[in-house]
PDB file as gemmi writes it, atoms N, CA and C in Angstrom:
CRYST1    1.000    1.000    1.000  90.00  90.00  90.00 P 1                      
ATOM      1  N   UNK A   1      -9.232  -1.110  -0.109  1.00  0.00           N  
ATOM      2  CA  UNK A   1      -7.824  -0.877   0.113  1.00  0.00           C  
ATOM      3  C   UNK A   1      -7.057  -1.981  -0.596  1.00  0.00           C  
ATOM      4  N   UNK A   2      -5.889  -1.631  -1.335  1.00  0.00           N  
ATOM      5  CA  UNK A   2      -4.933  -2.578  -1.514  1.00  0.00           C  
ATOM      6  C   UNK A   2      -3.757  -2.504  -1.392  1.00  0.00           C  
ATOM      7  N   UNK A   3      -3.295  -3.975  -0.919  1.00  0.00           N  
ATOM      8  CA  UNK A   3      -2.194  -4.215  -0.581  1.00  0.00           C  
ATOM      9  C   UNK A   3      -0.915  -4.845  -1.232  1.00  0.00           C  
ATOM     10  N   UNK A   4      -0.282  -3.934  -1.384  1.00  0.00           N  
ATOM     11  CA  UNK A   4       0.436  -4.607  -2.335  1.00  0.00           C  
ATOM     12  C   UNK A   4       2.091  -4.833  -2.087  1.00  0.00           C  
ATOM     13  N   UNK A   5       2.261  -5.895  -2.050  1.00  0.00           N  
ATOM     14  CA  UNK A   5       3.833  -6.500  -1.746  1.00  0.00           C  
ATOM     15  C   UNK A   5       4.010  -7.925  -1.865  1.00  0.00           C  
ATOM     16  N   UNK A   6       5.432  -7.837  -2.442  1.00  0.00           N  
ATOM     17  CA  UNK A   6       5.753  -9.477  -3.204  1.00  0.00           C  
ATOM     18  C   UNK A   6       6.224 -10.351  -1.966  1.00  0.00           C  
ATOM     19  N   UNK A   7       6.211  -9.991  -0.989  1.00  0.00           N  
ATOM     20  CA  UNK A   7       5.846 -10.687   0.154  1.00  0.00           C  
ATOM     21  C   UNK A   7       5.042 -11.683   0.847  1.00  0.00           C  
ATOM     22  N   UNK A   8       4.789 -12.865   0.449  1.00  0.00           N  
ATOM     23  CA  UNK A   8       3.946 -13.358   0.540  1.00  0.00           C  
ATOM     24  C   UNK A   8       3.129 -13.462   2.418  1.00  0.00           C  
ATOM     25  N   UNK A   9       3.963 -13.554   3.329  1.00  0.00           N  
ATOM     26  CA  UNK A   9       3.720 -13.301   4.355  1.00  0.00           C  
ATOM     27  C   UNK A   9       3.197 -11.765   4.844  1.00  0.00           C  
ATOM     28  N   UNK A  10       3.730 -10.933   4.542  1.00  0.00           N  
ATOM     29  CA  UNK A  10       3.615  -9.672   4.906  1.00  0.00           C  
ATOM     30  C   UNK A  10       2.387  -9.333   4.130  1.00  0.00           C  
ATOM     31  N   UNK A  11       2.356  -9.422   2.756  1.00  0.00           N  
ATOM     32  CA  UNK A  11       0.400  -9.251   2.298  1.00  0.00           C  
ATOM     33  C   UNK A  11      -0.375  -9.854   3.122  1.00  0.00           C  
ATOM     34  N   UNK A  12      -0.572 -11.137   2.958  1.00  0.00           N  
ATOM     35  CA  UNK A  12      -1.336 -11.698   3.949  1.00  0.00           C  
ATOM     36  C   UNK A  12      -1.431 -11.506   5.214  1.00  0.00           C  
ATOM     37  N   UNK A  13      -0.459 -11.158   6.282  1.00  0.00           N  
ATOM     38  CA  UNK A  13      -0.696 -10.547   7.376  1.00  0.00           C  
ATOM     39  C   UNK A  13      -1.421  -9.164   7.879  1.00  0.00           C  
ATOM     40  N   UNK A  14      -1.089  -8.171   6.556  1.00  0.00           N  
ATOM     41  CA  UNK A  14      -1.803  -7.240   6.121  1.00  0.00           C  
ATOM     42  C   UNK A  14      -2.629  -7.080   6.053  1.00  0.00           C  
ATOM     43  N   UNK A  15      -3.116  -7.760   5.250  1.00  0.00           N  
ATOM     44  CA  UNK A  15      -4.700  -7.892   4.503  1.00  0.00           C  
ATOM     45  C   UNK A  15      -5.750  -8.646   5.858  1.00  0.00           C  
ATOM     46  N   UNK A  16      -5.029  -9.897   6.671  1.00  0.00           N  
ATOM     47  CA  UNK A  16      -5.764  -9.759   7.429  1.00  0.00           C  
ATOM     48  C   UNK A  16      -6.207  -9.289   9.038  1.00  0.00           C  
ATOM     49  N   UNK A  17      -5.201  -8.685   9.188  1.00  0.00           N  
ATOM     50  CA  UNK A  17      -5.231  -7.230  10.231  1.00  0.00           C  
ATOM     51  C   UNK A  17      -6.246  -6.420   9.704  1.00  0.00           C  
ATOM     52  N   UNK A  18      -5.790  -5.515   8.243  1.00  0.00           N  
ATOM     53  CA  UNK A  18      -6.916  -5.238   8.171  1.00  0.00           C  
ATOM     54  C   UNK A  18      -8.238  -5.011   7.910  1.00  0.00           C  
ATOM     55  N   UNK A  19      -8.728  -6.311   7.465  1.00  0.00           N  
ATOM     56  CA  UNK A  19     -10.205  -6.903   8.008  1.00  0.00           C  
ATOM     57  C   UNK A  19     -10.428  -7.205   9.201  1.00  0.00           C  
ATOM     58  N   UNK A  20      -9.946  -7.597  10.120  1.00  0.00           N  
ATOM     59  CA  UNK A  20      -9.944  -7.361  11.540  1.00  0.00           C  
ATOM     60  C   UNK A  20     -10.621  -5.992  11.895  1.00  0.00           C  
ATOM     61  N   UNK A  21      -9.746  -4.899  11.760  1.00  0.00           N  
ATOM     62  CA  UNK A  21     -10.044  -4.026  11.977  1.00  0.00           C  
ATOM     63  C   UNK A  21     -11.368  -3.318  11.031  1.00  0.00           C  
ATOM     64  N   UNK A  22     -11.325  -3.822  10.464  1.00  0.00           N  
ATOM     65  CA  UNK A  22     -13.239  -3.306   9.475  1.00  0.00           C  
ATOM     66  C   UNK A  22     -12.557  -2.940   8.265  1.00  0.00           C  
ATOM     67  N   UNK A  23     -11.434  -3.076   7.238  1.00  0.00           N  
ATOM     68  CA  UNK A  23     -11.495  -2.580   6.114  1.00  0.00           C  
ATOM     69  C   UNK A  23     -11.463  -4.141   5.147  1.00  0.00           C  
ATOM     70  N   UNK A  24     -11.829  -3.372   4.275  1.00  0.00           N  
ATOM     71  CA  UNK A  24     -11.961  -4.242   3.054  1.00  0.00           C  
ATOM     72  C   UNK A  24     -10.675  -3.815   2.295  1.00  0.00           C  
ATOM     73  N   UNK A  25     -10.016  -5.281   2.246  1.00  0.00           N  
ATOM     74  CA  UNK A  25      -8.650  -5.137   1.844  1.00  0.00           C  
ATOM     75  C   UNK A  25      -8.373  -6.295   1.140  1.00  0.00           C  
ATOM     76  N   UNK A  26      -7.330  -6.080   0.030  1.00  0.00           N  
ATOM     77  CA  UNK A  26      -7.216  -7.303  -1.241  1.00  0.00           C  
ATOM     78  C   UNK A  26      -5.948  -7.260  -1.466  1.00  0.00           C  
ATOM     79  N   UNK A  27      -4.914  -8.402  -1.720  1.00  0.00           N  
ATOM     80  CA  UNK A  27      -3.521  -8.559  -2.304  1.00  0.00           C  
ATOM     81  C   UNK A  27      -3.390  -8.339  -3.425  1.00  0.00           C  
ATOM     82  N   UNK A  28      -1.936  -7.524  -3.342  1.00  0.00           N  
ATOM     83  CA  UNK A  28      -2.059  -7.691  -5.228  1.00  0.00           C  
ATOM     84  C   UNK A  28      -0.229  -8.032  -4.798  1.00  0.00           C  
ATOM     85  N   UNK A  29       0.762  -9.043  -5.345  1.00  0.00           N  
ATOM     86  CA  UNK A  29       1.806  -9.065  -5.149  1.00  0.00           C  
ATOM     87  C   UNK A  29       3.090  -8.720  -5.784  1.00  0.00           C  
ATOM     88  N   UNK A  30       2.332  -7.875  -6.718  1.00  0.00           N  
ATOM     89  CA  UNK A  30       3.106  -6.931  -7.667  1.00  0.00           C  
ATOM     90  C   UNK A  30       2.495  -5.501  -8.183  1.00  0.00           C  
ATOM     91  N   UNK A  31       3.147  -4.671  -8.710  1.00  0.00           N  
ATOM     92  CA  UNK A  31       2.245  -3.498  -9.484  1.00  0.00           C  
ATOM     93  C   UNK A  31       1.439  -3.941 -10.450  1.00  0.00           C  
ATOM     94  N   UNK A  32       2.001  -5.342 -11.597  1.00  0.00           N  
ATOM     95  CA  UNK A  32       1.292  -5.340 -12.756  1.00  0.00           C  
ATOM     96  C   UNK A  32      -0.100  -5.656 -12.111  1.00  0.00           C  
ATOM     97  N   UNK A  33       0.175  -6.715 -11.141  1.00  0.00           N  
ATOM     98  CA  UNK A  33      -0.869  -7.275 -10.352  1.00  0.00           C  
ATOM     99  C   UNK A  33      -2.287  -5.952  -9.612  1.00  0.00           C  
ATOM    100  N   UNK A  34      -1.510  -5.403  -9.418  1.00  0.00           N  
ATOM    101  CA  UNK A  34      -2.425  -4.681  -8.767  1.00  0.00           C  
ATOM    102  C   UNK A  34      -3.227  -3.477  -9.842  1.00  0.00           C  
ATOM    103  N   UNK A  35      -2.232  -2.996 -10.751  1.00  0.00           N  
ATOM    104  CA  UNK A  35      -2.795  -2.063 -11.815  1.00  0.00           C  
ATOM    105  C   UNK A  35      -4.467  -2.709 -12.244  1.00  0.00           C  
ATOM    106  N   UNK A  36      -4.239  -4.240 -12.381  1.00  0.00           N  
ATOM    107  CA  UNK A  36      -5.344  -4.781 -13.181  1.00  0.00           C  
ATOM    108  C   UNK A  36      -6.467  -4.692 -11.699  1.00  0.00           C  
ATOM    109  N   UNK A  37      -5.583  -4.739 -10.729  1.00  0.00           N  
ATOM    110  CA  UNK A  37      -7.121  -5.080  -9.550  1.00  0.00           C  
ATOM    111  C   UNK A  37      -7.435  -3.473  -9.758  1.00  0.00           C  
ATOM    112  N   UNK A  38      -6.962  -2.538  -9.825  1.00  0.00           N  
ATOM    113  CA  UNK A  38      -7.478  -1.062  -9.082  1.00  0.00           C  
ATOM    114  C   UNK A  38      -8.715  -0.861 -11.105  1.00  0.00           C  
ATOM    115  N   UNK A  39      -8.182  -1.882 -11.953  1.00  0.00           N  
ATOM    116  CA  UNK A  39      -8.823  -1.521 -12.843  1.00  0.00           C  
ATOM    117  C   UNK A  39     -10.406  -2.140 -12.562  1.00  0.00           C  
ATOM    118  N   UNK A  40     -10.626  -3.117 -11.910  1.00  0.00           N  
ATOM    119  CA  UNK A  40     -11.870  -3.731 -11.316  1.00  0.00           C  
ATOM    120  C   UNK A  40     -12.470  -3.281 -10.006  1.00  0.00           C  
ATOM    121  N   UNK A  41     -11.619  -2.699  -9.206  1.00  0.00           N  
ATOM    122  CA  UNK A  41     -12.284  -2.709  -7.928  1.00  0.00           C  
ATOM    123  C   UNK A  41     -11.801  -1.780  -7.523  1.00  0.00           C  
ATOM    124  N   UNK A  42     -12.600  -0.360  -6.555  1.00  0.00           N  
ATOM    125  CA  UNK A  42     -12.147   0.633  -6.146  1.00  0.00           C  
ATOM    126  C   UNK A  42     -11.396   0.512  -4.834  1.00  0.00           C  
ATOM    127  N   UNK A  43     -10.122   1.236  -4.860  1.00  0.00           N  
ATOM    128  CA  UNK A  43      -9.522   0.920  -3.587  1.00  0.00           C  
ATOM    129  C   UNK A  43      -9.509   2.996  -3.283  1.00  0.00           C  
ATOM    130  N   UNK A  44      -9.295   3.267  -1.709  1.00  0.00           N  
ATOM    131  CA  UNK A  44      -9.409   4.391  -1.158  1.00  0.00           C  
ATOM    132  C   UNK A  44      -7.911   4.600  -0.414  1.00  0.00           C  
ATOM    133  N   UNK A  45      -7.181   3.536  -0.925  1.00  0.00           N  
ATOM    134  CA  UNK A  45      -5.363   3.620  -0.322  1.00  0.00           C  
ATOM    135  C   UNK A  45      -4.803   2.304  -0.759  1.00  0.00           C  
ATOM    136  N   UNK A  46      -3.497   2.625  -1.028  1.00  0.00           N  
ATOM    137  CA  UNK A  46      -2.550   1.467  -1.273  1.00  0.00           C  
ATOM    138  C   UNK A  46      -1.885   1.494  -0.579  1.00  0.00           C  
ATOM    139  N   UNK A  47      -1.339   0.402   0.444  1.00  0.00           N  
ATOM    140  CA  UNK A  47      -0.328   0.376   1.435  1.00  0.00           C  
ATOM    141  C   UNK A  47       0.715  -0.583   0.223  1.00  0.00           C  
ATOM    142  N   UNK A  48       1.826   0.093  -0.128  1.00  0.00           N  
ATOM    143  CA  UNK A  48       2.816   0.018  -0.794  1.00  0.00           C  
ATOM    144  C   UNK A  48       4.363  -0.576  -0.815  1.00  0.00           C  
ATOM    145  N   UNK A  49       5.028  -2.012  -0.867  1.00  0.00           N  
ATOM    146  CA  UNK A  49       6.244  -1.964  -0.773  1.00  0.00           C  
ATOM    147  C   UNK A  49       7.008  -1.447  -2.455  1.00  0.00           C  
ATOM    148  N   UNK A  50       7.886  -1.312  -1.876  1.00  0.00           N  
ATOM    149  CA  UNK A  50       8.592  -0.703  -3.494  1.00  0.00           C  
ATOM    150  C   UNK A  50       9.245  -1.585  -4.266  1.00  0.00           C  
ATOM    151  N   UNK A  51      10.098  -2.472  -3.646  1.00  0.00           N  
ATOM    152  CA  UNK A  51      11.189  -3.365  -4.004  1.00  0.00           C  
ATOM    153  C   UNK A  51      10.061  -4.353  -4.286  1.00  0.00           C  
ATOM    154  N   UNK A  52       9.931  -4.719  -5.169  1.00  0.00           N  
ATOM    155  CA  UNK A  52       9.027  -6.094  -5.756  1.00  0.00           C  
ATOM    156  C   UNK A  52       9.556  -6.461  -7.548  1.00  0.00           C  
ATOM    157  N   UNK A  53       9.103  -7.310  -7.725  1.00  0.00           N  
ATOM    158  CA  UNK A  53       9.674  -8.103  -9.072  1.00  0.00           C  
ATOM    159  C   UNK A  53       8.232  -7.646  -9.791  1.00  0.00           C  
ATOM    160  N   UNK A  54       8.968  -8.331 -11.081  1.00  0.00           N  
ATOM    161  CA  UNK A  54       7.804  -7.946 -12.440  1.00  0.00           C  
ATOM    162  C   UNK A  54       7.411  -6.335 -12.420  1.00  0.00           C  
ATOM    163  N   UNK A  55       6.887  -5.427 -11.724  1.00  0.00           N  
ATOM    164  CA  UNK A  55       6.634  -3.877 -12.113  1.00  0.00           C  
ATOM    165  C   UNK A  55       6.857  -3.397  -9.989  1.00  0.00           C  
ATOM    166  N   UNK A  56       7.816  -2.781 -10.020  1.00  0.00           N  
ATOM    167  CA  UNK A  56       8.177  -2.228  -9.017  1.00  0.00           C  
ATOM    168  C   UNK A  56       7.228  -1.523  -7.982  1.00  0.00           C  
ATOM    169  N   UNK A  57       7.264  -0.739  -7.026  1.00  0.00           N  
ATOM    170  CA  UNK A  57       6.276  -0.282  -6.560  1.00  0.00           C  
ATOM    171  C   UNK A  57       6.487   1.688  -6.898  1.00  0.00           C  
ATOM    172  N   UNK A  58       7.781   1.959  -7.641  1.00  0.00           N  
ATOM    173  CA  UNK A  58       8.026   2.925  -8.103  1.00  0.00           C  
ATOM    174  C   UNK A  58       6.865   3.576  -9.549  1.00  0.00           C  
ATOM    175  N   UNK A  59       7.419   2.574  -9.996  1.00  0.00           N  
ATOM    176  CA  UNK A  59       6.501   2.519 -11.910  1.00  0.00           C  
ATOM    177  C   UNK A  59       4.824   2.193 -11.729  1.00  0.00           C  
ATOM    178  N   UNK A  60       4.598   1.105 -10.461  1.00  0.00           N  
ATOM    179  CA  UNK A  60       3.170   1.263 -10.241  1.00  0.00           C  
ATOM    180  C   UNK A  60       2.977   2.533  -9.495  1.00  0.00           C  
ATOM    181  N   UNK A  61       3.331   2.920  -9.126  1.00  0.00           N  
ATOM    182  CA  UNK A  61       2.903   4.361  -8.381  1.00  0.00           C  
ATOM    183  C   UNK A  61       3.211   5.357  -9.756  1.00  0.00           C  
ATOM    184  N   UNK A  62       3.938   5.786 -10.685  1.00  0.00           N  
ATOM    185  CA  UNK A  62       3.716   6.416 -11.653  1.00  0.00           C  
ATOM    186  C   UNK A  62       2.476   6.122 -12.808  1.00  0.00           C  
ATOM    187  N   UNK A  63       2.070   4.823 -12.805  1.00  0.00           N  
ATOM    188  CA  UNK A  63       1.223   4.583 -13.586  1.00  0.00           C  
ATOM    189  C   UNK A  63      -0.163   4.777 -13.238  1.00  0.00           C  
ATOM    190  N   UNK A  64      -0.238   4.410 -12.083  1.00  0.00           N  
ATOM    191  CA  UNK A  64      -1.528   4.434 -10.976  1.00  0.00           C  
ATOM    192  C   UNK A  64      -1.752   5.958 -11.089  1.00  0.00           C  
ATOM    193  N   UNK A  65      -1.146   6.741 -10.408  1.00  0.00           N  
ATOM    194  CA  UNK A  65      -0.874   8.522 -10.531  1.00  0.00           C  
ATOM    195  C   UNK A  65      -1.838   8.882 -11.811  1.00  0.00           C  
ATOM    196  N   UNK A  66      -1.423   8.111 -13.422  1.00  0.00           N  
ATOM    197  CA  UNK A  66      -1.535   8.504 -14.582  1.00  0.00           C  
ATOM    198  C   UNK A  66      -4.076   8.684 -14.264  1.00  0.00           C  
ATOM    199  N   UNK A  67      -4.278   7.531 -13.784  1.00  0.00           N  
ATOM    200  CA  UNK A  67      -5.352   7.564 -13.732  1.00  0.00           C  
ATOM    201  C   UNK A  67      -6.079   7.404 -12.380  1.00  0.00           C  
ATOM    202  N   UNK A  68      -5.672   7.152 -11.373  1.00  0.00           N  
ATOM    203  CA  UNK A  68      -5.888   7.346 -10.413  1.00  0.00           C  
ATOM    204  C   UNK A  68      -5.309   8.615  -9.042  1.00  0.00           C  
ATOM    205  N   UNK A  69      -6.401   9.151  -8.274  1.00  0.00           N  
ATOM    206  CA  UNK A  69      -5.902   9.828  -7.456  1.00  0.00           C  
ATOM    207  C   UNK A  69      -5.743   9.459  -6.145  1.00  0.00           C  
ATOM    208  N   UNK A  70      -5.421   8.393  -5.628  1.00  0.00           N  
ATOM    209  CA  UNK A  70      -5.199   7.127  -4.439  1.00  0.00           C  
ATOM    210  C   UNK A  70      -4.235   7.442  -3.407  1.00  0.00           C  
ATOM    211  N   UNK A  71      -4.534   7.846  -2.132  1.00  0.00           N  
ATOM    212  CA  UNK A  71      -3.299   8.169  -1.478  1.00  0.00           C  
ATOM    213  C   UNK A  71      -2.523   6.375  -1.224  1.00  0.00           C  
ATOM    214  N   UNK A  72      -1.292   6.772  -0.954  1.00  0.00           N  
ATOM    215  CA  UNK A  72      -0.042   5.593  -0.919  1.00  0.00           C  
ATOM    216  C   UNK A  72       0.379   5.472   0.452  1.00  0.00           C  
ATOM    217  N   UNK A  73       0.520   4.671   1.420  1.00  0.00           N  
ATOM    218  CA  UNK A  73       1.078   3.885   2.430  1.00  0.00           C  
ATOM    219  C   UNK A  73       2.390   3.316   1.713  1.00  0.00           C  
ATOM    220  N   UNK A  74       3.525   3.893   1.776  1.00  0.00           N  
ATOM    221  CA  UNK A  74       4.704   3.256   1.697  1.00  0.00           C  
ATOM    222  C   UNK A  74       5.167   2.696   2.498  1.00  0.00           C  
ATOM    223  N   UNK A  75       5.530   1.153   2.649  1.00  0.00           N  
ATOM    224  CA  UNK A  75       6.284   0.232   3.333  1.00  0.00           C  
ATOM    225  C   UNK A  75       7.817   0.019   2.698  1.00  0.00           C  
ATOM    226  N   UNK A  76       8.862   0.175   3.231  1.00  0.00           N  
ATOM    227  CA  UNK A  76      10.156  -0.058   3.088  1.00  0.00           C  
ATOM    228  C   UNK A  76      11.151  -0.238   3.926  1.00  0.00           C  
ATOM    229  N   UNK A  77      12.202  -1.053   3.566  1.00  0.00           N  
ATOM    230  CA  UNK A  77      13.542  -1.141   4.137  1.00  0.00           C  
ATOM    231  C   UNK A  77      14.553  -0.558   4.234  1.00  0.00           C  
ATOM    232  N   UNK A  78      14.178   0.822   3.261  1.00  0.00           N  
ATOM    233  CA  UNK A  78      15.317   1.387   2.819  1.00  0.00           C  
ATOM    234  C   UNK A  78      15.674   2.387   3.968  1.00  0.00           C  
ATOM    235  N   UNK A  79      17.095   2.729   3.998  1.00  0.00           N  
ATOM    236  CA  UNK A  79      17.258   3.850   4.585  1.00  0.00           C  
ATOM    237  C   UNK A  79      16.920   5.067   4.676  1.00  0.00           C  
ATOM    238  N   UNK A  80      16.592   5.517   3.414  1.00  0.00           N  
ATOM    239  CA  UNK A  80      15.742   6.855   2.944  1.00  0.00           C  
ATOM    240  C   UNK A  80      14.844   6.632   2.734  1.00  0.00           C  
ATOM    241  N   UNK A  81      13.919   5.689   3.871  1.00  0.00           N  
ATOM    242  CA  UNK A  81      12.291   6.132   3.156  1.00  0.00           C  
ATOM    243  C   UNK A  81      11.669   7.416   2.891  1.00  0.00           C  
ATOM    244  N   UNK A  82      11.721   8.427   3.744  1.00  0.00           N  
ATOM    245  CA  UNK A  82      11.262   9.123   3.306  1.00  0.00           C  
ATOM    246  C   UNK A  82      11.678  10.182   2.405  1.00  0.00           C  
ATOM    247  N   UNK A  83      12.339   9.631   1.418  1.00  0.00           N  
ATOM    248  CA  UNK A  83      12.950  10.280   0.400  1.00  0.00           C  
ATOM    249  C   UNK A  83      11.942   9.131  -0.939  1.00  0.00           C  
ATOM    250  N   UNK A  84      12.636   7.801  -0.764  1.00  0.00           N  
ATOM    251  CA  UNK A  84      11.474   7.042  -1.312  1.00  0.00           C  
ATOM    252  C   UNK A  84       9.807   7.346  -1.733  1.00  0.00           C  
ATOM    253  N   UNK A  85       9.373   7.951  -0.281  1.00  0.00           N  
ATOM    254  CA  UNK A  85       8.047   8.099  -0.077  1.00  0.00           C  
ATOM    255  C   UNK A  85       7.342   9.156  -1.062  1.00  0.00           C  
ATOM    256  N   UNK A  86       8.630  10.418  -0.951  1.00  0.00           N  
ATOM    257  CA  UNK A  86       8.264  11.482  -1.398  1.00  0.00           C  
ATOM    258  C   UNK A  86       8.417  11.225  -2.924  1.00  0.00           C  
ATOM    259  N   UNK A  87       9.216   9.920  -3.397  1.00  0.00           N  
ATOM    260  CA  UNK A  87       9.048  10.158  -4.798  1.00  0.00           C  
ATOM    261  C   UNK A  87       7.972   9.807  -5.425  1.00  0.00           C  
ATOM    262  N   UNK A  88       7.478   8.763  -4.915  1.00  0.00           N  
ATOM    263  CA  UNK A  88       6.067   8.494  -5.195  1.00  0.00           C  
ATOM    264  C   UNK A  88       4.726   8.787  -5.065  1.00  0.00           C  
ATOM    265  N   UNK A  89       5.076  10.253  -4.262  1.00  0.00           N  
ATOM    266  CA  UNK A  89       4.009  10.993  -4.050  1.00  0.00           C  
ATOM    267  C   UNK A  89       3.224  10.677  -2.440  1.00  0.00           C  
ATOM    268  N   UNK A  90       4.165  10.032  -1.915  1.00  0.00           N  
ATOM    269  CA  UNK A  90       3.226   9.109  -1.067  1.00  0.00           C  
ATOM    270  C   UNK A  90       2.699  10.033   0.154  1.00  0.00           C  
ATOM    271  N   UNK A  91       1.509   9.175   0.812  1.00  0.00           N  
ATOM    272  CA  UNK A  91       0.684  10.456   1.612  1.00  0.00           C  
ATOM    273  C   UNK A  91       1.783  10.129   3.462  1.00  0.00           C  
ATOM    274  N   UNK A  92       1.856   8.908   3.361  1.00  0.00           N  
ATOM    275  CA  UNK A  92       3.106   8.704   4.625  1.00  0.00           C  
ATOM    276  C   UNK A  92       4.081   7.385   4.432  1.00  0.00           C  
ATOM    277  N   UNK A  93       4.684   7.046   5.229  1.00  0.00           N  
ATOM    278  CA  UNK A  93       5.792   6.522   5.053  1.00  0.00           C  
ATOM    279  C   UNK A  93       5.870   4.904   6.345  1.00  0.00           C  
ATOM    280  N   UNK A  94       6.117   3.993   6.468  1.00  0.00           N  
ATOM    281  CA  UNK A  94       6.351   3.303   7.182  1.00  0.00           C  
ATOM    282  C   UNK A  94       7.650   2.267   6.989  1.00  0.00           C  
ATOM    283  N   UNK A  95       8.459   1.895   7.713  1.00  0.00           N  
ATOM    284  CA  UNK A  95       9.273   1.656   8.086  1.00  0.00           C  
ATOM    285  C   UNK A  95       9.533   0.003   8.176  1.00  0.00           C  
ATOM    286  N   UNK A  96      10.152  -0.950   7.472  1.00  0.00           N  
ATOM    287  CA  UNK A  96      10.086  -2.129   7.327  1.00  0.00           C  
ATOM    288  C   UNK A  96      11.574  -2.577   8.700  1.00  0.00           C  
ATOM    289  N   UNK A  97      11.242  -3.040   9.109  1.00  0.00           N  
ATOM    290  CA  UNK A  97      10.135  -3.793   9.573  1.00  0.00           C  
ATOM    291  C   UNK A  97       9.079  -3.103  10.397  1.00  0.00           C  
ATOM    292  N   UNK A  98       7.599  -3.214  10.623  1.00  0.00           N  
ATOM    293  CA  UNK A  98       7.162  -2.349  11.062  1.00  0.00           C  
ATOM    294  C   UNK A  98       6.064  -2.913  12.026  1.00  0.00           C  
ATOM    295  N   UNK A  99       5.764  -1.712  12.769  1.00  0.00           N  
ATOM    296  CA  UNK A  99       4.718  -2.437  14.244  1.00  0.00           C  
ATOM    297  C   UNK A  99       3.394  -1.912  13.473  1.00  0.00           C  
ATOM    298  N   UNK A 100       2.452  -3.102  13.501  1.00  0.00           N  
ATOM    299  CA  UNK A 100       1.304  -2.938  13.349  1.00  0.00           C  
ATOM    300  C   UNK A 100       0.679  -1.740  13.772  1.00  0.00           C  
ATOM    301  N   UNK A 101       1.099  -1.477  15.108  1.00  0.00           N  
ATOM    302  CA  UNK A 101       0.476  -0.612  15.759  1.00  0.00           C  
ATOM    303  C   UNK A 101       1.244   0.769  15.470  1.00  0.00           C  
ATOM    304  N   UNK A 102       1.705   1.230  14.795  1.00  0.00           N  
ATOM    305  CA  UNK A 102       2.209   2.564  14.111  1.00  0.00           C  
ATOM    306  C   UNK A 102       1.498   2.425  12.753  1.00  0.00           C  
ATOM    307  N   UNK A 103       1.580   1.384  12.010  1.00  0.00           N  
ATOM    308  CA  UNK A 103       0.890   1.510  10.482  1.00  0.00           C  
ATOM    309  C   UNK A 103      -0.787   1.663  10.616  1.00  0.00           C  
ATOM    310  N   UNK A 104      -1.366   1.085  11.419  1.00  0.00           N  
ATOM    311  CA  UNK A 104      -2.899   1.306  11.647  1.00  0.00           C  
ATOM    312  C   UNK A 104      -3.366   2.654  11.841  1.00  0.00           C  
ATOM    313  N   UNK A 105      -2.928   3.395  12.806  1.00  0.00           N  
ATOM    314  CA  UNK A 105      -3.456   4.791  13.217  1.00  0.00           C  
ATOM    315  C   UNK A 105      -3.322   5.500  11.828  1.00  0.00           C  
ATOM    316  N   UNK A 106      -2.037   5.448  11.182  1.00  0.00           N  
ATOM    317  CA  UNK A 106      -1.504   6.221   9.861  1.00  0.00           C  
ATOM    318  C   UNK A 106      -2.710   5.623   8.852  1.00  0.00           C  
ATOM    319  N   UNK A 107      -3.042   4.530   8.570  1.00  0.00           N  
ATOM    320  CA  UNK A 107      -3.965   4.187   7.438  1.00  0.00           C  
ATOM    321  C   UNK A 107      -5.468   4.524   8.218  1.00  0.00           C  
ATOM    322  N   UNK A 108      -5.904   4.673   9.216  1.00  0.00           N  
ATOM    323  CA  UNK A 108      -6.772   5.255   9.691  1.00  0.00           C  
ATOM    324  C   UNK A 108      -7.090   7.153   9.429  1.00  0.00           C  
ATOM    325  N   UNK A 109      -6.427   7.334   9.935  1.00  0.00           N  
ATOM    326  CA  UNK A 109      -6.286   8.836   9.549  1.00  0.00           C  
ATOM    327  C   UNK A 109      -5.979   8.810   8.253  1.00  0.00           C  
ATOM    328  N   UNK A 110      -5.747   8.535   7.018  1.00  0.00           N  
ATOM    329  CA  UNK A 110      -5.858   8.629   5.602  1.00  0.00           C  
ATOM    330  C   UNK A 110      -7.165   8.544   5.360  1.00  0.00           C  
ATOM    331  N   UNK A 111      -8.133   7.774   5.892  1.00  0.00           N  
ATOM    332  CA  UNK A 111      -8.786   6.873   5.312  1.00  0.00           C  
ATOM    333  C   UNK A 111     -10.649   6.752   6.121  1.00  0.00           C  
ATOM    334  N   UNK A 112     -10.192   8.054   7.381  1.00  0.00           N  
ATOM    335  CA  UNK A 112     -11.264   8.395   7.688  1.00  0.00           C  
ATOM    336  C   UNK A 112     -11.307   7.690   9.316  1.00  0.00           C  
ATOM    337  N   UNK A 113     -10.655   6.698   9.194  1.00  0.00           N  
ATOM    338  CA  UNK A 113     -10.999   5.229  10.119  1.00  0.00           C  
ATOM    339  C   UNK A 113     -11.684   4.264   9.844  1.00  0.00           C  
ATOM    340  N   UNK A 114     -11.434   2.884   9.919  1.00  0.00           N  
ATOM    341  CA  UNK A 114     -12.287   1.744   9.841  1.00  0.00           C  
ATOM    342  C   UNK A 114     -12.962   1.171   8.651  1.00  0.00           C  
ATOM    343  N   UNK A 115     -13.100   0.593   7.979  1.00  0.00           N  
ATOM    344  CA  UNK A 115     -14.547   0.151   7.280  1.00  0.00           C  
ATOM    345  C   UNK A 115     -14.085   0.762   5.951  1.00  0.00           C  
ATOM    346  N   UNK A 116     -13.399   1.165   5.326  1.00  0.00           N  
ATOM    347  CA  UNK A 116     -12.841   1.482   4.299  1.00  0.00           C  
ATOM    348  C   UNK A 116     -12.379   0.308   2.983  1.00  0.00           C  
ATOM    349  N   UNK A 117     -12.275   0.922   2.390  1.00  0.00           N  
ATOM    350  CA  UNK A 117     -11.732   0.219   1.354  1.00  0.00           C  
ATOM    351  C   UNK A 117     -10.565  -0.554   0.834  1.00  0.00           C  
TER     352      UNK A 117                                                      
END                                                                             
């Protein structure tokens, strides 16, 4: 799984929730950032903010799309997330600021449960 947001707190809190919970999960704190990780290492979901510097989470989700078929965890602030969500194809939507405990069940059910990628 990767995680990706220019957040430096919020990746890291991420990432280690969920290894806690059994997935194997890696930061990337931008799209460019992450394009190059999904080019090394298989991820099975991207939990996604959009608003980030250097390559957006819009243009990484169009580029990613180009060669990958990865469902998306969108994280946002915006008022229309799920207008957001839907542009990027995304498989659900979460809500910035957000309770752990609503984003887990959702990346669980993507993802099979647990122990994932």
């Amino acid at each position: 799984m990767l995680v990706v947001d220019d957040d430096p707190d919020i990746r890291e809190l991420l990432v280690s929730v969920l290894k806690d919970d059994g997935y194997d999960a890696l930061p990337a704190a931008n799209g460019r950032e992450a394009l190059a990780m999904l080019e090394r290492f298989a991820a099975d979901l991207v939990v996604l903010d959009l608003m980030m510097p250097v390559m957006d989470g819009w243009t990484f989700a169009d580029r990613m799309h180009e060669k990958w078929d990865i469902p998306i965890v969108v994280l946002s602030a915006a008022n229309d997330i799920q207008k957001q969500a839907a542009r990027v194809h995304a498989a659900a939507a979460v809500a910035k600021p957000f309770d752990i405990e609503t984003l887990l069940p959702r990346i669980a059910r993507l993802t099979g449960g647990g122990a994932a990628n």
